[in-house]
N, C-alpha and C positions, 0 to 999 in steps of 0.2 A: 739359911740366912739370906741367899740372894734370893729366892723366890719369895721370902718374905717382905724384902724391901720392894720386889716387883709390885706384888698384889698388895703395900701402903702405899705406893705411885700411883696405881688404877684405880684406887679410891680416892685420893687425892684430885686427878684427875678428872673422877664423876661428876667427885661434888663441886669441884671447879666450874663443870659446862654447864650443872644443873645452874647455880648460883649464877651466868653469867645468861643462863636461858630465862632463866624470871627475870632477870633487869630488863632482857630485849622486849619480854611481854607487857612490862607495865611501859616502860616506853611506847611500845605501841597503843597499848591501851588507852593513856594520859595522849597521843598524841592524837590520838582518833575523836577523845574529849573533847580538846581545846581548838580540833577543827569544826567538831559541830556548833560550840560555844561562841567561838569570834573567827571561824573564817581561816580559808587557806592562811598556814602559817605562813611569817618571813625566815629567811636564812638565818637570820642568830636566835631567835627562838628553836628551829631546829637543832642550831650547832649547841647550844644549852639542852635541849633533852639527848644529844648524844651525845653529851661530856658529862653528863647528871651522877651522881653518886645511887646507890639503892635511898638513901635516905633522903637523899632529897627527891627522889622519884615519889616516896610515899609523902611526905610534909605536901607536893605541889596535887598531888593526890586530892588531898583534902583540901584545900587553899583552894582548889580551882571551883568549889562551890558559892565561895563567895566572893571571889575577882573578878572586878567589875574591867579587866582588861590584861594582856600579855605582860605589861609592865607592871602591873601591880602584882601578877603571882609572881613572877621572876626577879623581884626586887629582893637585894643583897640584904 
């Protein structure tokens, strides 16, 4: 019993870093984009891809193909 609940915590746990390891890489990725695209970022565009959701990481993903500026992908 208890080593069962250990190794469903270590699984738990995997999938947790993996899960939290893809969000840091599209954040980087999306952030490497929108610096080649417009230019050292500002501060609140940063603080918006590090409070971003996974889904919104993927929507700005796509959206930054045809945003013609920070303010227009980033619009609520």
């Amino acid at each position: 019993m208890l080593a069962e609940n250990l190794e469903n915590l270590v699984k738990k746990e995997r999938l947790e870093g993996r899960q939290e390891g893809r969000q840091e890489e599209a954040q980087r990725i999306l952030r490497k984009q929108l610096g080649f695209k417009f230019g050292e970022l500002p501060v609140w565009a940063e603080q918006r891809l590090g409070q971003a959701t996974p889904e919104q990481l993927e929507e700005w993903s796509a959206a930054i193909l045809t945003a013609n500026s920070l303010d227009e992908l980033f619009k609520d």
